[in-house]
MARVEX-768201 format. One record per residue (C-alpha): residue number from 0; residue in three letters; x negated, y negated, z. Coordinates in pm, whole numbers. Layout:
% MARVEX-768201
<pt num="NUM" residu="ALA" u="X" v="Y" w="Z"/>
...
% end
This chain:
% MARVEX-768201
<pt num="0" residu="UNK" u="-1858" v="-10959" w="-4997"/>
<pt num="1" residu="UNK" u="-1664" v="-11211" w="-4767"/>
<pt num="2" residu="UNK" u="-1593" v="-11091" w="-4428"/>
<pt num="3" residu="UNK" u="-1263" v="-11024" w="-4518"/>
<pt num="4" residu="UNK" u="-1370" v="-10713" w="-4699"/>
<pt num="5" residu="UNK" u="-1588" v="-10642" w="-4475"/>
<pt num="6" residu="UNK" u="-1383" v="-10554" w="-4175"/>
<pt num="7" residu="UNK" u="-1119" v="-10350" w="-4459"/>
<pt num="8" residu="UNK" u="-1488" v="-10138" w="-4555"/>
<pt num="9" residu="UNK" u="-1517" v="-10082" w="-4176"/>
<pt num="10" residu="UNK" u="-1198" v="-10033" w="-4042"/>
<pt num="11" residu="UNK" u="-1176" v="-9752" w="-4378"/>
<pt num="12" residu="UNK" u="-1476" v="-9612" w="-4278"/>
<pt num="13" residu="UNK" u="-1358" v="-9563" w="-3886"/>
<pt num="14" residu="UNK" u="-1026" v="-9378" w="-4049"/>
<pt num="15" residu="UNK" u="-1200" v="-9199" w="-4248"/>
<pt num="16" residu="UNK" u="-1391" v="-9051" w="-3990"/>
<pt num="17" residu="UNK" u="-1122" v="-9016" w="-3714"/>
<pt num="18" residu="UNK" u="-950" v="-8773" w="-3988"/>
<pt num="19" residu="UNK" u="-1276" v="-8640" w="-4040"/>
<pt num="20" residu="UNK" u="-1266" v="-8545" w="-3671"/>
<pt num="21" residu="UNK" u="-924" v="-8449" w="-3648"/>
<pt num="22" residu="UNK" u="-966" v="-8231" w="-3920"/>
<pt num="23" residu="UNK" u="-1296" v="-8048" w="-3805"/>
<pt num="24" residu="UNK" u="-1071" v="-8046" w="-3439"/>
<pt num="25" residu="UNK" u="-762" v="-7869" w="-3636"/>
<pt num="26" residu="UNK" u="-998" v="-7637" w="-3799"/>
<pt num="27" residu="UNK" u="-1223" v="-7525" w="-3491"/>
<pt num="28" residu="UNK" u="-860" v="-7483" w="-3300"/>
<pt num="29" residu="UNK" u="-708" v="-7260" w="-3580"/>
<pt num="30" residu="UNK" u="-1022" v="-7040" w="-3609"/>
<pt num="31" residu="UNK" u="-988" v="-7007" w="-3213"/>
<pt num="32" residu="UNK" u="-608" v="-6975" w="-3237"/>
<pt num="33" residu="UNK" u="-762" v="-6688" w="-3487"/>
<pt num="34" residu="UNK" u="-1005" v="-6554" w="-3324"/>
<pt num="35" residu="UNK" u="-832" v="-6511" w="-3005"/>
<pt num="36" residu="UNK" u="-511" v="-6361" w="-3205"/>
<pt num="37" residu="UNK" u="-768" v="-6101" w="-3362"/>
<pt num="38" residu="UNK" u="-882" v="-6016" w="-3005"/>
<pt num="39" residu="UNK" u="-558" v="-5944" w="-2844"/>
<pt num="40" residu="UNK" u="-513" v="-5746" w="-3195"/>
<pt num="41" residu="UNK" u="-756" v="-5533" w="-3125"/>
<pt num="42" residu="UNK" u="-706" v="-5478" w="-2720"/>
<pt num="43" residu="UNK" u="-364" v="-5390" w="-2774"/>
<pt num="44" residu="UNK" u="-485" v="-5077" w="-2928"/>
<pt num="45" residu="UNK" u="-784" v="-5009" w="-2682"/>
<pt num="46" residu="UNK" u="-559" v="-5055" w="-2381"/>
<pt num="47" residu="UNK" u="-332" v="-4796" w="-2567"/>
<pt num="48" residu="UNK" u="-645" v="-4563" w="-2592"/>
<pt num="49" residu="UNK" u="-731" v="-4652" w="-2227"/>
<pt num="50" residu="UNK" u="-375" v="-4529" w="-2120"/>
<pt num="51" residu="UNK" u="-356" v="-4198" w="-2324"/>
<pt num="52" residu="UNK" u="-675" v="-4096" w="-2184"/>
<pt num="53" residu="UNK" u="-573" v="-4155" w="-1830"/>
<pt num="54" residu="UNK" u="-254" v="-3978" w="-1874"/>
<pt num="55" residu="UNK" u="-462" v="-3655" w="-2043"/>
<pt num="56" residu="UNK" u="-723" v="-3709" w="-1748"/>
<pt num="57" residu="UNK" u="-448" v="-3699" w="-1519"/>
<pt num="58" residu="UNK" u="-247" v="-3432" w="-1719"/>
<pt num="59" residu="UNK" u="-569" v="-3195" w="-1690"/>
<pt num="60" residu="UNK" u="-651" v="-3260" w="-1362"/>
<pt num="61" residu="UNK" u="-256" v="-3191" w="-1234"/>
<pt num="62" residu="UNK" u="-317" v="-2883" w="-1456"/>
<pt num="63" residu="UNK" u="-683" v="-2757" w="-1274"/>
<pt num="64" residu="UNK" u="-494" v="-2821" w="-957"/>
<pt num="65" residu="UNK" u="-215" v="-2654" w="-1028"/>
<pt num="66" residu="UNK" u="-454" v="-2343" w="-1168"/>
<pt num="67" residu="UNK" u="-627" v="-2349" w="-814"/>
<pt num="68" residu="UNK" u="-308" v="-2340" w="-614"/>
<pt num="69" residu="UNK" u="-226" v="-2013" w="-824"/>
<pt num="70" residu="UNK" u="-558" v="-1849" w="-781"/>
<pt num="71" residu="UNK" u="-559" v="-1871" w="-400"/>
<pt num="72" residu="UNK" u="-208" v="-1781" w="-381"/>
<pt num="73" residu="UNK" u="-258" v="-1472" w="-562"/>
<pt num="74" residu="UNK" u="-610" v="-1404" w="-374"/>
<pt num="75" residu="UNK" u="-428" v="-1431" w="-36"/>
<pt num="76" residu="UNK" u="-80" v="-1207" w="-157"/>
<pt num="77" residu="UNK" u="-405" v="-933" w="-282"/>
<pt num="78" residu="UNK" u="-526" v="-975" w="44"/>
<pt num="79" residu="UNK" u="-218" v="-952" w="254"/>
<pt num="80" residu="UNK" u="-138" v="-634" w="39"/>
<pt num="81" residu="UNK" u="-499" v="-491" w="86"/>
<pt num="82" residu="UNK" u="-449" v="-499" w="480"/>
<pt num="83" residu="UNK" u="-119" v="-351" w="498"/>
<pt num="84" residu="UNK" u="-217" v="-77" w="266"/>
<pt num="85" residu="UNK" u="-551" v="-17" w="476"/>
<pt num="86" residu="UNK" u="-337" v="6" w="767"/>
<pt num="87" residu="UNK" u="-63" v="234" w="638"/>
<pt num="88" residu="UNK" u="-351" v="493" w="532"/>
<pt num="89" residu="UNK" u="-545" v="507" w="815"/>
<pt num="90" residu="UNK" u="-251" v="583" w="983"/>
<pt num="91" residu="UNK" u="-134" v="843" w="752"/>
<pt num="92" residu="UNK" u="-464" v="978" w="735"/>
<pt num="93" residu="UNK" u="-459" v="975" w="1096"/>
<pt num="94" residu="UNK" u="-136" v="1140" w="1126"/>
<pt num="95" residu="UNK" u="-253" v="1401" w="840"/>
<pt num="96" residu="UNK" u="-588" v="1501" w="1010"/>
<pt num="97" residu="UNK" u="-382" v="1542" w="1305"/>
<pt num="98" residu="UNK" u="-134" v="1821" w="1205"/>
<pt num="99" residu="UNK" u="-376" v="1951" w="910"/>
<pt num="100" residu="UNK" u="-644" v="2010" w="1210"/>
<pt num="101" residu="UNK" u="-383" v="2177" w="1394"/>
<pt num="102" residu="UNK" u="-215" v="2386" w="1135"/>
<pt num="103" residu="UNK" u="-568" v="2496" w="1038"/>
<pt num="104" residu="UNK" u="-665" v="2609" w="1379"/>
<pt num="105" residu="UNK" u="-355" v="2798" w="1437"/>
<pt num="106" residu="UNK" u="-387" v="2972" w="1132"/>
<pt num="107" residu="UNK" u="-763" v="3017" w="1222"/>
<pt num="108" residu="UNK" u="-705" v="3161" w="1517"/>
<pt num="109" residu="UNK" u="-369" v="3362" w="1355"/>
<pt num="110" residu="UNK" u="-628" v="3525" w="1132"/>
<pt num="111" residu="UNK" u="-818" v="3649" w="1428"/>
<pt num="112" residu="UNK" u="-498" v="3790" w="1555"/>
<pt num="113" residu="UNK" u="-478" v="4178" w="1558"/>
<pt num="114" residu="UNK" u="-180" v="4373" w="1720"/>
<pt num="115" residu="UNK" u="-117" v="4773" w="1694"/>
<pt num="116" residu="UNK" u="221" v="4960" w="1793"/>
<pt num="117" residu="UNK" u="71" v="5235" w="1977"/>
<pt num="118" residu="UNK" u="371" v="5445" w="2065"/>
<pt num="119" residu="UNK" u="750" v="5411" w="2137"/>
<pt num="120" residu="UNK" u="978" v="5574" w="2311"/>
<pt num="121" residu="UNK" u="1374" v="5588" w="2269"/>
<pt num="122" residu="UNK" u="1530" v="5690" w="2613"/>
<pt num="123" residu="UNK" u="1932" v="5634" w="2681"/>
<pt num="124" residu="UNK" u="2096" v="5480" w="3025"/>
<pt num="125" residu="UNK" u="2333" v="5756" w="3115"/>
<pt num="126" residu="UNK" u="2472" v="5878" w="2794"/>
<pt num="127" residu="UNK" u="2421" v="5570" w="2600"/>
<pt num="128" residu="UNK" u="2123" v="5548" w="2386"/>
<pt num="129" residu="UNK" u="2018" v="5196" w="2405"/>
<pt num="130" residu="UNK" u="1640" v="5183" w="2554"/>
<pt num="131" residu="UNK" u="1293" v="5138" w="2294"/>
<pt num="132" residu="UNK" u="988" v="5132" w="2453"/>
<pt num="133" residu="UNK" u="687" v="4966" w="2264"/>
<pt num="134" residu="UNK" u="307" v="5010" w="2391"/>
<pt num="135" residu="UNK" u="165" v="4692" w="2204"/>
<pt num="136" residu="UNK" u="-236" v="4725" w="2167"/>
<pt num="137" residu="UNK" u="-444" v="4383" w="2074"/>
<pt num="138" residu="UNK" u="-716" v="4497" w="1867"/>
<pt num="139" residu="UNK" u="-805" v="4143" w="1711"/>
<pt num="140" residu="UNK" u="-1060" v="3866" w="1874"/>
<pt num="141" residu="UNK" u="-780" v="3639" w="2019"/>
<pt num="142" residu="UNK" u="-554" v="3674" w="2261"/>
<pt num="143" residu="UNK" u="-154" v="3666" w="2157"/>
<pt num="144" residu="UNK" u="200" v="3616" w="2307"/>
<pt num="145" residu="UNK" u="428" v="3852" w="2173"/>
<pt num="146" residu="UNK" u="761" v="3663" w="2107"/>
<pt num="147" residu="UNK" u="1007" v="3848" w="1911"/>
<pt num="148" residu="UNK" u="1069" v="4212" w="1836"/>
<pt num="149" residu="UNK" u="1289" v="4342" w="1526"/>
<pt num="150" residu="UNK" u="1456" v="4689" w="1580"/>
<pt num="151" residu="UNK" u="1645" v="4793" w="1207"/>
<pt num="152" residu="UNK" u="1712" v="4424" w="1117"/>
<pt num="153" residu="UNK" u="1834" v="4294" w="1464"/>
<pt num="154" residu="UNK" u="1657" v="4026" w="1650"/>
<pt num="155" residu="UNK" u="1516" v="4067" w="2030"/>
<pt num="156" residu="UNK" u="1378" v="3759" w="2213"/>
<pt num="157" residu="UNK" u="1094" v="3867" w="2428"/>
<pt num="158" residu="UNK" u="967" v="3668" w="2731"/>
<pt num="159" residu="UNK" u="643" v="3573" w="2632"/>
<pt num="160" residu="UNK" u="378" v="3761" w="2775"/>
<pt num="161" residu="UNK" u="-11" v="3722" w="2702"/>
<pt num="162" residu="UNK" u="-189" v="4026" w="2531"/>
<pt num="163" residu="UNK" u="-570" v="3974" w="2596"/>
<pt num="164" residu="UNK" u="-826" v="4134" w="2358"/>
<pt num="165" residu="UNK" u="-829" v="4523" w="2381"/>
<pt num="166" residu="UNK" u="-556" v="4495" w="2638"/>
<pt num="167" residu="UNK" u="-241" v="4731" w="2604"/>
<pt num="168" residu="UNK" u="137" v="4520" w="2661"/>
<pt num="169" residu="UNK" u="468" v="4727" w="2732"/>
<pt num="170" residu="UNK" u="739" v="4639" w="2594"/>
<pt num="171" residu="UNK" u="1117" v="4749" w="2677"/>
<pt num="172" residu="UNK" u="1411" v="4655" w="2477"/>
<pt num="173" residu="UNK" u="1756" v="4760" w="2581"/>
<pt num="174" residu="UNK" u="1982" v="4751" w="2249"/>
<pt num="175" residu="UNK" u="2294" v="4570" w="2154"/>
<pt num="176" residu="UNK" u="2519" v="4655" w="1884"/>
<pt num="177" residu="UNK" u="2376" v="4969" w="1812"/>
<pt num="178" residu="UNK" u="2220" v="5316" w="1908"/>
<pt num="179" residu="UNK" u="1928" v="5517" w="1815"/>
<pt num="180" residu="UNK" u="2010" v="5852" w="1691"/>
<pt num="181" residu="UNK" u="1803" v="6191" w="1728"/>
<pt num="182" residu="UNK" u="1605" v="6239" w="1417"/>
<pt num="183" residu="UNK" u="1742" v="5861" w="1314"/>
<pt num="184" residu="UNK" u="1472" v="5639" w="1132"/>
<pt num="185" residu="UNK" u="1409" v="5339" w="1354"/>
<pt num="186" residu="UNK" u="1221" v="4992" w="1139"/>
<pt num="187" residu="UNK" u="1015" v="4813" w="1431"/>
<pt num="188" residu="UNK" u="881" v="4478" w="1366"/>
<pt num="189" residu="UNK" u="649" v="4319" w="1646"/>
<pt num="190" residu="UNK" u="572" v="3925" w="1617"/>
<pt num="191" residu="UNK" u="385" v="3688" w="1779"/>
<pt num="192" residu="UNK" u="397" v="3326" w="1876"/>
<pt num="193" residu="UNK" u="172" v="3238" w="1605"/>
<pt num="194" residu="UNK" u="368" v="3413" w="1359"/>
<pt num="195" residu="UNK" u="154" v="3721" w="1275"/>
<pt num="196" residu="UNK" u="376" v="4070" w="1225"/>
<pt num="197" residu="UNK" u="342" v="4432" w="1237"/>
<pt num="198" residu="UNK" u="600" v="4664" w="1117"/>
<pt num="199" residu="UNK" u="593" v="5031" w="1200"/>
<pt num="200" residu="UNK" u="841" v="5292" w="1119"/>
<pt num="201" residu="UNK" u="915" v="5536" w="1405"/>
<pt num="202" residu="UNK" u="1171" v="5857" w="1402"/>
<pt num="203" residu="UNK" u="1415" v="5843" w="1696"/>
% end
């Protein structure tokens, strides 16, 4: 071999093994070009995982939040509702106790009450017969006020005047709008302030 052919040999062999290189350079590059391509294939879909989960994190947290914010609101309107109606029936029971107490203890004490007519009288002014006389007796445990006095229907206003226990109260009444009559039935109703009667029946 001259040295001619020598340098062709060589200078074949140095081509040869530049595209050698290349080659194995072109290859590593497309399996990175690869490799990276099949990474950013598969974080594409990751990152889209990543994101749905935040959104239901944040979706179910907005949710909890917004669960919370309903619960106290409620708690306090219970509340608020709670006091007023604690207030309103303390008052009313207040208010009830108050008037029950005393409608109870007047109609104790009413109970107690005991009146007897013990006689009347029908005199005349002049020629007019207009004048009943009543001799009230209080035969109960209480003392009363005699208010009003009924003679056939008609009222008669009487100034109060306290009747103590066993005590005897007169009683005068001059009529108006009408006259007793000898041998005339006369209806005599006797009440007190607390609203106990006694009705007696009396001939004229």
């Amino acid at each position: 071999m001259n040295l001619k052919d020598h340098v062709s040999v060589t200078s074949n062999q140095s081509t040869s093994s530049s595209l050698k290189a290349s080659t194995l350079k072109n290859l590593g590059g497309d399996r990175f070009d690869k490799r990276f391509h099949h990474n950013n294939q598969r974080s594409v879909p990751r990152m889209i995982r990543w994101a749905a989960k935040r959104a239901r994190h944040n979706h179910r947290s907005r949710k909890a939040i917004s669960t919370i914010m309903a619960n106290l609101t409620m708690l306090v309107i219970v509340v608020s509702l709670s006091s007023l109606l604690f207030v309103w029936s303390i008052s009313s029971f207040g208010a009830y106790t108050g008037g029950a107490g005393y409608w109870f203890s007047s109609r104790s004490l009413a109970n107690q009450e005991r009146l007897s007519v013990e006689s009347a009288f029908f005199t005349a002014t002049g020629s007019t017969n207009n004048i009943v006389t009543l001799y009230v007796r209080n035969v109960g445990a209480v003392q009363f006020n005699i208010a009003s006095v009924y003679i056939n229907s008609t009222l008669y206003n009487i100034a109060q005047s306290q009747v103590g226990v066993s005590q005897v109260q007169k009683v005068q009444i001059t009529l108006s709008g009408q006259t007793w009559g000898s041998g005339n039935v006369q209806t005599v109703i006797v009440a007190t302030l607390r609203g106990t009667t006694i009705t007696t029946v009396w001939t004229a």
